[in-house]
PAMAR-501036 format. One line per 2 residues: for each residue z, x, y of N, C-alpha, C. Coordinates in pm, whole numbers, m for minus. Layout:
BEGIN
Z:X:Y:Z:X:Y:Z:X:Y  ...
***
This chain:
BEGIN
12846:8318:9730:12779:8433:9672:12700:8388:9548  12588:8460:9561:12494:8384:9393:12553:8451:9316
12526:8369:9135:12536:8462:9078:12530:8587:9020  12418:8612:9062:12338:8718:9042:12452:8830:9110
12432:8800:9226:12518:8906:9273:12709:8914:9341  12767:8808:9183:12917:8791:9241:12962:8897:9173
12941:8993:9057:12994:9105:9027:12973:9192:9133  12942:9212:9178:12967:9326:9264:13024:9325:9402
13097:9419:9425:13222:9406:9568:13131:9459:9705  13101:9347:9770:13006:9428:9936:13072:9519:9999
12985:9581:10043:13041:9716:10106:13018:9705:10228  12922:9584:10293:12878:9573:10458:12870:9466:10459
12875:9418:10598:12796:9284:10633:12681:9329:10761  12577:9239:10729:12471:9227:10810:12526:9137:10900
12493:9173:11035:12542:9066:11113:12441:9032:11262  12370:8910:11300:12244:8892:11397:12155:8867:11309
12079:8846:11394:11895:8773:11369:11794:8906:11374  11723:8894:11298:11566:8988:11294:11442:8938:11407
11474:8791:11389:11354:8715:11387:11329:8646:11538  11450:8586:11604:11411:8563:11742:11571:8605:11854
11463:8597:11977:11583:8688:12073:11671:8535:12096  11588:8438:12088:11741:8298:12128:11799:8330:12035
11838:8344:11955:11916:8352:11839:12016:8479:11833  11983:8564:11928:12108:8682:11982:12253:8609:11975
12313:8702:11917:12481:8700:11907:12508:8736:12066  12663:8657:12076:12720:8691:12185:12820:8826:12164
12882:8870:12274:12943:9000:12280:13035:8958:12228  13141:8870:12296:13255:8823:12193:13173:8808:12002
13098:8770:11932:13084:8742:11848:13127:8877:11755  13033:8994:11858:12996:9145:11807:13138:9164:11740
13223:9166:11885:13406:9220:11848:13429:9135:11780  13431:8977:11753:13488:8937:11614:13427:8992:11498
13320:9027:11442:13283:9039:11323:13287:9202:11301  13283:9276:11423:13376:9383:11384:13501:9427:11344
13592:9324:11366:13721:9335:11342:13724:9257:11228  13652:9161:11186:13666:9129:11024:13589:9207:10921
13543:9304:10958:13467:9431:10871:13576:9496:10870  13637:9543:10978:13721:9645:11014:13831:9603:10871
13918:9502:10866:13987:9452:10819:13958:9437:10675  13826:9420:10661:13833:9407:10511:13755:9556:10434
13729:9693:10530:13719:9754:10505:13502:9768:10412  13486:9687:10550:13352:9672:10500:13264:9750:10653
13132:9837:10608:13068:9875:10696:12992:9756:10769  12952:9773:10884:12890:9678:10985:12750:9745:11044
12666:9645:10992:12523:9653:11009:12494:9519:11106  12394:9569:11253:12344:9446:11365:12247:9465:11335
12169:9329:11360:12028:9332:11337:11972:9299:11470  11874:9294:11484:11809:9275:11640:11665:9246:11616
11639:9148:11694:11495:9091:11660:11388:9187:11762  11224:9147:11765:11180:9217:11867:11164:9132:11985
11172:9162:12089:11200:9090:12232:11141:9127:12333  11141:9060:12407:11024:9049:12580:11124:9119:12674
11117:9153:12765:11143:9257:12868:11294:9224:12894  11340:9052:12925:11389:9053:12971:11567:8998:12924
11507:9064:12742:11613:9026:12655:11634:9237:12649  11609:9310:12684:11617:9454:12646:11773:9474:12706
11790:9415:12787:11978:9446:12889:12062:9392:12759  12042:9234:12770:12116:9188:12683:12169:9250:12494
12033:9277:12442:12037:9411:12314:12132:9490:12328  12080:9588:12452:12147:9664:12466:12310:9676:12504
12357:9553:12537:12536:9508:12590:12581:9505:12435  12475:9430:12347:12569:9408:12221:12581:9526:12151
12458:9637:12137:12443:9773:12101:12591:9854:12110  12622:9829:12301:12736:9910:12348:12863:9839:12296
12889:9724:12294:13002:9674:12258:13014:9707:12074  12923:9680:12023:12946:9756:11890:12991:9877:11903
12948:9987:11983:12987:10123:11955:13151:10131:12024  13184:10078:12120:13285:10034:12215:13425:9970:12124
13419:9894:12035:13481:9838:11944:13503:9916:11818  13374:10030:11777:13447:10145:11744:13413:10067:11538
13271:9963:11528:13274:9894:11427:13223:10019:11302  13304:9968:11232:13318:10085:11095:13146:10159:11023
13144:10253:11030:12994:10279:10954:12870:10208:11102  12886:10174:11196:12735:10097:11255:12637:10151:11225
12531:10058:11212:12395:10074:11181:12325:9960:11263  12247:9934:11336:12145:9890:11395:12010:9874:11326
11984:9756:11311:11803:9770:11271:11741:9697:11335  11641:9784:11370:11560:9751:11510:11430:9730:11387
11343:9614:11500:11247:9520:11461:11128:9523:11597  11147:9651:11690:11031:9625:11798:11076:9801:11856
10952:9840:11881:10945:9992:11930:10973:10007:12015  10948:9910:12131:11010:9952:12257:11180:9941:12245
11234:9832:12202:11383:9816:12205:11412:9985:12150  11364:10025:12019:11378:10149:11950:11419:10244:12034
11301:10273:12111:11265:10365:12210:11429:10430:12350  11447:10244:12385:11543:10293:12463:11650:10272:12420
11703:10225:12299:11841:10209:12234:11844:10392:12209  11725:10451:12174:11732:10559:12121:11833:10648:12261
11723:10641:12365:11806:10712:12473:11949:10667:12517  11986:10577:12506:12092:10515:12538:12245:10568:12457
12158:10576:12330:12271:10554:12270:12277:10700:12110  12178:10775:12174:12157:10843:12079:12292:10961:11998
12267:10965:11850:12382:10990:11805:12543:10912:11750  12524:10812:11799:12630:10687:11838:12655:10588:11700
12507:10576:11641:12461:10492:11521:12348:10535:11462  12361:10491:11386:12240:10514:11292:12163:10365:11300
12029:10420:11309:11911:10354:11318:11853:10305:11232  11786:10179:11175:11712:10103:11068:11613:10087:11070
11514:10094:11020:11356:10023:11104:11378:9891:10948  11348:9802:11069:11338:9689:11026:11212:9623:10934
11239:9480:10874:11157:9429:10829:10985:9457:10875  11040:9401:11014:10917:9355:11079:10844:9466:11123
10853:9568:11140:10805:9734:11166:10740:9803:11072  10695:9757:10948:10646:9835:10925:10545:9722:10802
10448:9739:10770:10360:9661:10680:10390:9658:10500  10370:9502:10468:10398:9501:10303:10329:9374:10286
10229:9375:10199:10179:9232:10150:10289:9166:10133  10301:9038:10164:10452:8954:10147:10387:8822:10145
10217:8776:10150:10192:8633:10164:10257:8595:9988  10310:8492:9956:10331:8408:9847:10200:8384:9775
10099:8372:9820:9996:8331:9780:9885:8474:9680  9933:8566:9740:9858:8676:9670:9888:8697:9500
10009:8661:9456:10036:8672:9301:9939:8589:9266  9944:8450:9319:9840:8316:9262:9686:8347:9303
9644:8403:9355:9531:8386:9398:9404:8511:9310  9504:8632:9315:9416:8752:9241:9374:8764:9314
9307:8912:9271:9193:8976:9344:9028:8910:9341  8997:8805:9320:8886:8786:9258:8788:8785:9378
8852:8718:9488:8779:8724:9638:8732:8891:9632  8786:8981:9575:8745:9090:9561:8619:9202:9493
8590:9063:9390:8486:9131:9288:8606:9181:9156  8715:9183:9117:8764:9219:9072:8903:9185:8979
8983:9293:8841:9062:9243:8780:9164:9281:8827  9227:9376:8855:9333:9460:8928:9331:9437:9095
9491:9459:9086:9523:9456:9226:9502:9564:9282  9484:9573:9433:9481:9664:9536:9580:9746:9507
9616:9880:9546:9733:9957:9539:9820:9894:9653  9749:9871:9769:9760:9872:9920:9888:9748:9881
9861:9612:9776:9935:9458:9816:10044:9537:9733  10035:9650:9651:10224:9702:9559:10280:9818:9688
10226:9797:9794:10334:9922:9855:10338:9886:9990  10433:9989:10095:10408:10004:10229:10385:10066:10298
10451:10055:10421:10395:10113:10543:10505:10286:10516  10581:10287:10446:10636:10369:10432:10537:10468:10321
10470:10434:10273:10380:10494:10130:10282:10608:10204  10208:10546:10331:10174:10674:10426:10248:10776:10509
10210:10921:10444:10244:11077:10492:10278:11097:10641  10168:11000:10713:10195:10977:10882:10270:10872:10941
10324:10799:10813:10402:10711:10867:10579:10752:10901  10594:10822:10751:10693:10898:10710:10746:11014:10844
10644:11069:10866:10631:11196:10958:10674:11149:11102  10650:10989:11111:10674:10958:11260:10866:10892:11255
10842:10848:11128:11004:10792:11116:11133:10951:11133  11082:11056:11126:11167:11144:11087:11176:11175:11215
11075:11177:11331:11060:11218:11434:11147:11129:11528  11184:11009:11506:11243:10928:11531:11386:10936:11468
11435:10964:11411:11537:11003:11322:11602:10875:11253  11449:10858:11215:11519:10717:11112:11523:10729:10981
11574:10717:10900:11589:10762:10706:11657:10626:10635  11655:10522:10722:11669:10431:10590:11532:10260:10611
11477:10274:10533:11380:10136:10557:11434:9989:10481  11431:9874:10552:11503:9715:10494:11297:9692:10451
11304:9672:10288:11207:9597:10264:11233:9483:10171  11112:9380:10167:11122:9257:10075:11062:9302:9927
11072:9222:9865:11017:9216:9700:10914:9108:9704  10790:9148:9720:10706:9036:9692:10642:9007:9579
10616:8882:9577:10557:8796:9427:10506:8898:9350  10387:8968:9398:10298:9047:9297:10378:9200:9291
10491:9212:9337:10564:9303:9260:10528:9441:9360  10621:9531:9311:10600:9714:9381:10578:9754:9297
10501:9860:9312:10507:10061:9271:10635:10103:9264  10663:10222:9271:10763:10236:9177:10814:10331:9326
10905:10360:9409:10928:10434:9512:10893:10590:9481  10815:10663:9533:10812:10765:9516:10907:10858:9541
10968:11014:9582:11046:11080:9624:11008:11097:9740  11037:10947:9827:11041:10985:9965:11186:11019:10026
11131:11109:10135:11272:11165:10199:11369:10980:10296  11372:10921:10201:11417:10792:10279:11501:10696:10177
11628:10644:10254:11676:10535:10132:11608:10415:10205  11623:10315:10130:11577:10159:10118:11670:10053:10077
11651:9949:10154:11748:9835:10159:11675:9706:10110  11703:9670:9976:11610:9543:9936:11674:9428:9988
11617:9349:10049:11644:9167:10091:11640:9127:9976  11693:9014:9946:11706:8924:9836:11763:8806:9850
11762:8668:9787:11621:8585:9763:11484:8645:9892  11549:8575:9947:11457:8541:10086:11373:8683:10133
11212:8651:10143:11118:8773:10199:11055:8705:10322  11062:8774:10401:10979:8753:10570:10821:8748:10508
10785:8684:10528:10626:8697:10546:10554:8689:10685  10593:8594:10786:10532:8610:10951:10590:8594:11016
10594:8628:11186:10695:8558:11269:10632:8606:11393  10656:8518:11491:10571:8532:11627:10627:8450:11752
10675:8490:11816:10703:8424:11964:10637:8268:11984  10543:8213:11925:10548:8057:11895:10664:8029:11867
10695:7920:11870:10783:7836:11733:10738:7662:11751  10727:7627:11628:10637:7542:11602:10824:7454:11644
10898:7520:11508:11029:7405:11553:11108:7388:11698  11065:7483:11813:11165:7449:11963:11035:7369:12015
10975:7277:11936:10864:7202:12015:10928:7044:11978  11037:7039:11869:11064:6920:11818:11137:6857:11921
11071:6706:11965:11157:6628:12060:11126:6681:12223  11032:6743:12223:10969:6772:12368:10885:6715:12367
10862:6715:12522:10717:6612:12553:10553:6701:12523  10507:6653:12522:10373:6698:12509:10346:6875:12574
10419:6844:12715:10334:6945:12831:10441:7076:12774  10538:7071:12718:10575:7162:12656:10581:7231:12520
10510:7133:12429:10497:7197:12320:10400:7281:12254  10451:7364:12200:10376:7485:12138:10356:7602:12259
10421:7613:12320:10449:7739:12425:10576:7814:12381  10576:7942:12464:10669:8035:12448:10803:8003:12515
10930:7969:12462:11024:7911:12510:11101:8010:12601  11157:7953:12728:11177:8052:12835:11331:8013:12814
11382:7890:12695:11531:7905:12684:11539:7800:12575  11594:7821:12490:11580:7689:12348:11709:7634:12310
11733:7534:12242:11861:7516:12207:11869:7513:12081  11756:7564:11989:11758:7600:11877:11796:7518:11739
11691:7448:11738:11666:7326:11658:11658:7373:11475  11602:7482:11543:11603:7553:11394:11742:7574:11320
11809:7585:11390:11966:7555:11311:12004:7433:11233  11945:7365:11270:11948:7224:11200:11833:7167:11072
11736:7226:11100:11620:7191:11043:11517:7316:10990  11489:7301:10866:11384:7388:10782:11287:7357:10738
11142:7337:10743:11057:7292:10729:10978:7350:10540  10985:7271:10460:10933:7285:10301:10762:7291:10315
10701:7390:10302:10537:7412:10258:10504:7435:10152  10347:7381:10144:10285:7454:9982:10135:7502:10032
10127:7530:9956:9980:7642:9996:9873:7581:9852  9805:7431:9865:9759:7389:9747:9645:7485:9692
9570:7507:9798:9432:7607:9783:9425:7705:9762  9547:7765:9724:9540:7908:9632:9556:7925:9540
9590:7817:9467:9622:7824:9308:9520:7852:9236  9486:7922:9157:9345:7953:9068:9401:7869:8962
9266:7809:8894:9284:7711:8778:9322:7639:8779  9372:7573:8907:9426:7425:8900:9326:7317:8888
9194:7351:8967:9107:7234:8935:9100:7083:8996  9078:6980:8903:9105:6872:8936:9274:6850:8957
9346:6912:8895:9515:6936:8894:9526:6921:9095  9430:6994:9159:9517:7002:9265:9535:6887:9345
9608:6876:9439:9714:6766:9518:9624:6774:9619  9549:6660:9677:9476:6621:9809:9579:6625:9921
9487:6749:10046:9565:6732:10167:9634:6613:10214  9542:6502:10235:9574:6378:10292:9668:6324:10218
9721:6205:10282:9813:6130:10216:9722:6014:10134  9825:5950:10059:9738:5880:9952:9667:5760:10043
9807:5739:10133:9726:5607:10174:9793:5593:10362  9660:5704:10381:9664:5719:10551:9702:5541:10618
9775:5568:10709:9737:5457:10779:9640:5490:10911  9527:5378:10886:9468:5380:11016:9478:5409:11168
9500:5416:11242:9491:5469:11384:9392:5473:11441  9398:5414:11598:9259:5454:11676:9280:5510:11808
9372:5598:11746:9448:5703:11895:9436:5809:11784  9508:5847:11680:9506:5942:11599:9424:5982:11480
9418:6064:11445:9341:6118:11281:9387:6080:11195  9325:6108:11090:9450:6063:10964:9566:6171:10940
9662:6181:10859:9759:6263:10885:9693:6361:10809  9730:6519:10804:9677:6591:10758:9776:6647:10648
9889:6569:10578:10021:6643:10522:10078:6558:10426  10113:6543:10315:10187:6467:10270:10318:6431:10256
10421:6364:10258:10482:6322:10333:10631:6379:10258  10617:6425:10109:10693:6468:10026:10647:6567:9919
10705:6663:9914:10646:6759:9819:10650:6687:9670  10536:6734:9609:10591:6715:9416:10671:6802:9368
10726:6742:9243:10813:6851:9179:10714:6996:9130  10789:7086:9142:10710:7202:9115:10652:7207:8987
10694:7168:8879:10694:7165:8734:10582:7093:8729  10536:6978:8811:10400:6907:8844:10263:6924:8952
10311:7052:9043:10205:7112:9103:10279:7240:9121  10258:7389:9081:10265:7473:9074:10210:7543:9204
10161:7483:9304:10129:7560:9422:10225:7646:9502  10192:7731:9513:10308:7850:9621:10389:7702:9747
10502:7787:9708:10622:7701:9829:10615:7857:9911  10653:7777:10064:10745:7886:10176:10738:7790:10245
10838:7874:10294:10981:7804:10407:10962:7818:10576  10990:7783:10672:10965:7745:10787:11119:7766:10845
11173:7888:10896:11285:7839:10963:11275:7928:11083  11270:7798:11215:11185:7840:11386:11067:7919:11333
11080:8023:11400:10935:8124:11431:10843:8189:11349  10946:8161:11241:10935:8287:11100:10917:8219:10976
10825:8237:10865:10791:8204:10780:10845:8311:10639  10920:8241:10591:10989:8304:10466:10932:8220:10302
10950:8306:10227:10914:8268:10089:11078:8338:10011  11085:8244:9910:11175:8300:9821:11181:8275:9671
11264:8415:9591:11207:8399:9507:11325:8327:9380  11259:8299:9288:11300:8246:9160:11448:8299:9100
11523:8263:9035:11608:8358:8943:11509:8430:8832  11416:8407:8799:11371:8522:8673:11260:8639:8781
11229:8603:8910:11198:8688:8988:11282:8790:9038  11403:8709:9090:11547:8812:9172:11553:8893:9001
11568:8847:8924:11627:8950:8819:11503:9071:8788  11376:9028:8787:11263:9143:8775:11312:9228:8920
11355:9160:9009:11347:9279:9152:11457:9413:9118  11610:9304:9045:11693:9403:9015:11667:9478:8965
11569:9455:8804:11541:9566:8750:11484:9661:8770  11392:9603:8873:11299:9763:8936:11388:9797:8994
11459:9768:9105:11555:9855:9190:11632:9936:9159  11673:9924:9020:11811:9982:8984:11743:10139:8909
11585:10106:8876:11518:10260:8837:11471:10332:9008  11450:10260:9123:11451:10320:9239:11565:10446:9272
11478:10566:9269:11598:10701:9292:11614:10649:9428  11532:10582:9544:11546:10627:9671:11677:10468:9718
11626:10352:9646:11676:10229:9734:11833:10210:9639  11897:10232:9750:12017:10208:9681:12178:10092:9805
12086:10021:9830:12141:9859:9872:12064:9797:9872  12135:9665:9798:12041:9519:9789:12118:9413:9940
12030:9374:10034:12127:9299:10109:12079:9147:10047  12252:9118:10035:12201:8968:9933:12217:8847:10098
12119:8744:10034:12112:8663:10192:12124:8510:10107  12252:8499:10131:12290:8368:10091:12211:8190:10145
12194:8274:10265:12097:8135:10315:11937:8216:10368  11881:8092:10421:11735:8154:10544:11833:8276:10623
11792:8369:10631:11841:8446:10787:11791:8449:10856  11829:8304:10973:11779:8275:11064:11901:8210:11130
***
């Protein structure tokens, strides 16, 4: 547990992936981690990524075995409309519903604090990069219709607005903010041959468990100048099959290039933030009338 957040006693565990359907919990998993909620008197929250046709059975077994097992408080947060749609019929009344990360829109690139508006003509930020998909009247109107009332959002670099009196609570992530994620995955390509890499995996063994890939984003830094760090490596080696490499081979210390970091784990691209950032998030949160859970994420959730 960080420090940040070892005073305080959890009241749930999150349990599953947002981000890809290989990464689905098994049914046995569901009933163990219900019965260690159960036991320690903690509510139980599944997460569920969004998925292709022929992961919708499987969702749905772990859906039922959660309700079946009888796990304390369930909550579900769904991350794709169709899964939504028929968990809804299935199972309606049974749990309460989440709309997920990935459902609904929030500036979250790393790069927008560093960069400014200037591509803009301008000194101030957009309203649009401090809020979300929840901030529109028709967005709101369709979640209710759906009977959803609680939204999971991130804290990004350039900061929020202040939650208005929406009819909705909110669940802040912390360190770690989603910024992209897409049925690619650059990492279930590692150690395959050619004719399979960079396609949509029809079964993975999930490499990403092992391995996290470190980025920087040199070309967004304003004012760095001559300061910034050349793509290439210092000292390509030649090749007359290949290019030169396009990457360097080790990051600098941050304290010596200040360029935005994010993280790479499989499909999904995460950024995270600082301790004097996590502590600005607390403080806004804790004046939020509407968001009242922080889910703390000890590692990538992935």
């Amino acid at each position: 547990m960080p420090s940040w957040a070892a005073q305080h006693r959890p009241s749930r565990i999150y349990f599953g992936v947002e981000f890809c359907q290989h990464l689905l919990p098994s049914e046995a998993d569901v009933i163990a981690a219900a019965e260690q909620c159960r036991s320690r008197g903690l509510g139980m929250t599944l997460l569920t990524p969004y998925v292709t046709d022929g992961w919708l059975d499987p969702v749905s077994r772990l859906v039922k075995t959660l309700i079946e097992v009888k796990a304390p408080d369930p909550e579900v947060v769904l991350n794709d409309w169709g899964l939504l749609r028929r968990l809804r019929r299935e199972f309606e009344g049974q749990v309460e519903w989440v709309l997920g990360r990935g459902l609904h829109r929030m500036m979250r690139d790393p790069r927008l604090a560093d960069v400014g508006p200037e591509h803009l003509g301008g000194d101030t930020q957009p309203d649009l990069w401090l809020e979300g998909s929840y901030s529109s009247r028709e967005f709101r109107l369709l979640l209710a219709e759906l009977d959803l009332h609680r939204v999971e959002i991130d804290y990004p670099l350039q900061g929020l607005r202040d939650l208005e009196d929406f009819p909705l609570n909110f669940s802040l992530h912390l360190p770690y903010g989603m910024i992209a994620s897409g049925r690619n995955c650059m990492v279930s390509s590692y150690g395959k041959p050619p004719s399979l890499r960079f396609m949509v995996p029809i079964a993975c063994d999930a490499p990403c468990r092992d391995f996290t890939i470190h980025l920087r984003a040199p070309w967004s830094r304003r004012g760095l100048g001559n300061n910034a760090l050349p793509l290439l490596d210092a000292n390509p080696a030649p090749s007359p099959s290949f290019p030169p490499s396009r990457r360097v081979e080790s990051l600098p210390p941050s304290g010596a290039d200040p360029s935005p970091r994010f993280l790479q784990k499989g499909n999904t691209h995460f950024y995270e933030l600082n301790e004097d950032q996590i502590l600005a998030a607390l403080q806004w949160a804790a004046s939020q009338r509407g968001l009242d859970r922080v889910v703390v994420e000890p590692a990538l959730p992935m």
